[in-house]
C-alpha positions in Angstrom: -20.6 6.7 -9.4 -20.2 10.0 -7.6 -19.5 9.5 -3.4 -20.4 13.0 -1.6 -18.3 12.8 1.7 -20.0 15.6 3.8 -18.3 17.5 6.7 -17.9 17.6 10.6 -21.4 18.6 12.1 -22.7 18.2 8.5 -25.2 15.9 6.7 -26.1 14.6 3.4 -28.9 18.0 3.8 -26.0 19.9 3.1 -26.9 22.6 0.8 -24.1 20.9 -1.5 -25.1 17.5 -1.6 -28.2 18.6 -2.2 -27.6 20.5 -5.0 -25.3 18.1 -6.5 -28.3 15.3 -6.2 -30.5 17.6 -7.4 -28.6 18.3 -10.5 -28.0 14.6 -11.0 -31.3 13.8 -10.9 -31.9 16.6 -13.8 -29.6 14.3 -16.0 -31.3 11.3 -15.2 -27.7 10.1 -13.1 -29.3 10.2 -9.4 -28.8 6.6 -8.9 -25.2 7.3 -9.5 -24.9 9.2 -6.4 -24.1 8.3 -2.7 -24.0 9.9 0.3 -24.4 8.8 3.7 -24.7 10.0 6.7 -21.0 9.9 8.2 -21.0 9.0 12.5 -19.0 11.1 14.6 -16.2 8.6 14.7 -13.5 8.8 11.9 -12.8 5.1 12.1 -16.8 4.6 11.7 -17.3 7.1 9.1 -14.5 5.4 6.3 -15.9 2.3 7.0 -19.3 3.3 5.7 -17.7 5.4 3.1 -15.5 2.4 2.0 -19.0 0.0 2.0 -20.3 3.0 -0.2 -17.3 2.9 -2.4 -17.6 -0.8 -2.8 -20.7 -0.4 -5.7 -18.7 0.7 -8.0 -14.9 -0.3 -9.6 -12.2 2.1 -8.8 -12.3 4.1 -12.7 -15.7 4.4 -12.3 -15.8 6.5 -9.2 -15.4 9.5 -8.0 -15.4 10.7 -4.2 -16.1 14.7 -3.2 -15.3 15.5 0.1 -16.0 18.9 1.8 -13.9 19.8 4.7 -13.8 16.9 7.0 -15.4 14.8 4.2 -12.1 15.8 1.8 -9.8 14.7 4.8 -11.1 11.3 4.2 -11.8 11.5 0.5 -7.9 11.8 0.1 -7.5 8.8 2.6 -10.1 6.6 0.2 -8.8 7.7 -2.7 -5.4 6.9 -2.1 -6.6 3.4 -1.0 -9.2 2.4 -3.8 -6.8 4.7 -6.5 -9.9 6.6 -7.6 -10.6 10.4 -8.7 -11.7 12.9 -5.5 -12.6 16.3 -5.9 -11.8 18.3 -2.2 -14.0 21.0 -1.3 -12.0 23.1 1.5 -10.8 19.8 2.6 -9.6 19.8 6.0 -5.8 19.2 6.4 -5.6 18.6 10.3 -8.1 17.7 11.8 -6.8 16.4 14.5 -5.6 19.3 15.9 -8.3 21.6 14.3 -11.1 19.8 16.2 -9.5 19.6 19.3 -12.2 22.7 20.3 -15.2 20.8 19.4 -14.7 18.0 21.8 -18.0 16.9 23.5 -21.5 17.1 22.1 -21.7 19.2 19.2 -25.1 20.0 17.0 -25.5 18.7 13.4 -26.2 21.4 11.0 -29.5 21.0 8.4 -31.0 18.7 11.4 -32.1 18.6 15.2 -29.4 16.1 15.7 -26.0 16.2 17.9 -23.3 14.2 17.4 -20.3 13.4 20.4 -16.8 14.5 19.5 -14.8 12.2 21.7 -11.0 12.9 22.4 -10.1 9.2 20.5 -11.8 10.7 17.5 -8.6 13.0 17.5 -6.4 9.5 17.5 -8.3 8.1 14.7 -8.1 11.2 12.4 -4.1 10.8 13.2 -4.4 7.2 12.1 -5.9 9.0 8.5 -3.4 11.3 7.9 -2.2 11.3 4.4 1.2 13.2 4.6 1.2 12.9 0.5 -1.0 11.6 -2.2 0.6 9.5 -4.8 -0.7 10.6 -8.7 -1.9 14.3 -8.3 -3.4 13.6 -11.5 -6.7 12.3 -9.8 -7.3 15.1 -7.7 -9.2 18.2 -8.5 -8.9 20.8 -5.4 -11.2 24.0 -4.4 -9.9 26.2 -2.3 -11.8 29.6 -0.8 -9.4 32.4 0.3 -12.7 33.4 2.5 -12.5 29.9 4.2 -12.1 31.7 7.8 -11.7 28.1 9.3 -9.0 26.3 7.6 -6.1 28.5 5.6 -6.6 28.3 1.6 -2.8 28.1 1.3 -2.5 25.0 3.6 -4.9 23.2 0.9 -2.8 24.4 -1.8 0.4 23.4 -0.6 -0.9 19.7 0.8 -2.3 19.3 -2.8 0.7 21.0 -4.8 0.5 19.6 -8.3 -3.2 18.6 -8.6 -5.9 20.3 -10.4 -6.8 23.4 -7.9 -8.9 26.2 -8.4 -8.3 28.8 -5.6 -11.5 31.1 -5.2 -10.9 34.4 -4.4 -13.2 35.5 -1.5 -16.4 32.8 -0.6 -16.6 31.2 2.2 -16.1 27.8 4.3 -19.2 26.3 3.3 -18.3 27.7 -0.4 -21.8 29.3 -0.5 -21.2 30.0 -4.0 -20.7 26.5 -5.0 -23.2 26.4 -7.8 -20.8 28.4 -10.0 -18.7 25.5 -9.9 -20.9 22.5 -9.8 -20.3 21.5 -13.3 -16.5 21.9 -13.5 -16.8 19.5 -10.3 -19.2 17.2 -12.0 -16.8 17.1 -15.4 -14.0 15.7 -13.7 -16.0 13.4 -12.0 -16.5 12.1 -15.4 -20.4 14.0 -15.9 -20.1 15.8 -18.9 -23.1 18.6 -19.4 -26.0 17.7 -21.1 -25.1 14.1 -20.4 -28.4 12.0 -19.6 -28.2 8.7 -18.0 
């Protein structure tokens, strides 16, 4: 089972998550992927991604978080002791969202969401100052990634998988490209067909 974690002000209408359902579906896998829609609180938003996580054993799953969503991919995955892939994965939010407090628009929807200043305590509460077995972690970086600094990322996940992309962007608008190395080490080999 794949878990997409999307990102702060983000949705599962992500151009991501929607590709990666959409090439799931093409192998027949689509019912091995989940993403919800994360709320605004932190506290909230790994509860529903640990209810998510919940449908499948540890070795058989596999989180990918993108920015905010890798924050808490590397918290979940260091709980349950399954494999996360971290898309630009934010690396302090607390402090980094600080200028987004208040009501804040959802991209891909019509929707807001309230950043409250407790959110900033709960992300705190989250902080994963190491990760235990680098081994399960597969990390994309963008040197483009105007928002959070590619050489935090790589330094926070020193000794895990990482593939630093020279240029692209935040969002990694080129993601496609690297869609299938992402989906390998979930464990979804190409041509597989569930």
């Amino acid at each position: 089972m794949i878990l997409y974690l999307h990102g702060f002000r983000s949705s599962p209408a992500s151009r991501k998550a929607m590709y990666l359902r959409a090439r799931l579906r093409e192998r027949g896998l689509e019912a091995d992927y989940v993403c919800p829609q994360l709320p605004a609180s932190p506290r909230a938003a790994v509860e529903v991604a640990l209810a998510a996580a919940q449908l499948a054993p540890p070795q058989q799953l596999a989180i990918i978080g993108s920015s905010l969503g890798g924050y808490y991919a590397t918290w979940l995955a260091e709980q349950l002791g399954c494999r996360a892939v971290l898309l630009n994965p934010a690396i302090t939010p607390y402090e980094d969202l600080r200028a987004y407090l208040g009501e804040q628009p959802v991209y891909f929807s019509s929707a807001t969401i309230e950043m409250r200043p407790e959110y900033l305590d709960e992300l705190r509460a989250l902080d994963t100052p190491r990760i235990t077995r680098p081994e399960r972690y597969f990390l994309l970086a963008a040197t483009g990634d105007r928002l959070i600094d590619w050489r935090t990322m790589v330094a926070k996940y020193a000794g895990c998988r990482q593939r630093v992309i020279e240029g692209s962007d935040h969002e990694l608008s080129d993601f496609a490209r690297y869609a299938d190395e992402v989906l390998a080490f979930c464990g979804v080999h190409q041509g597989e067909q569930g």
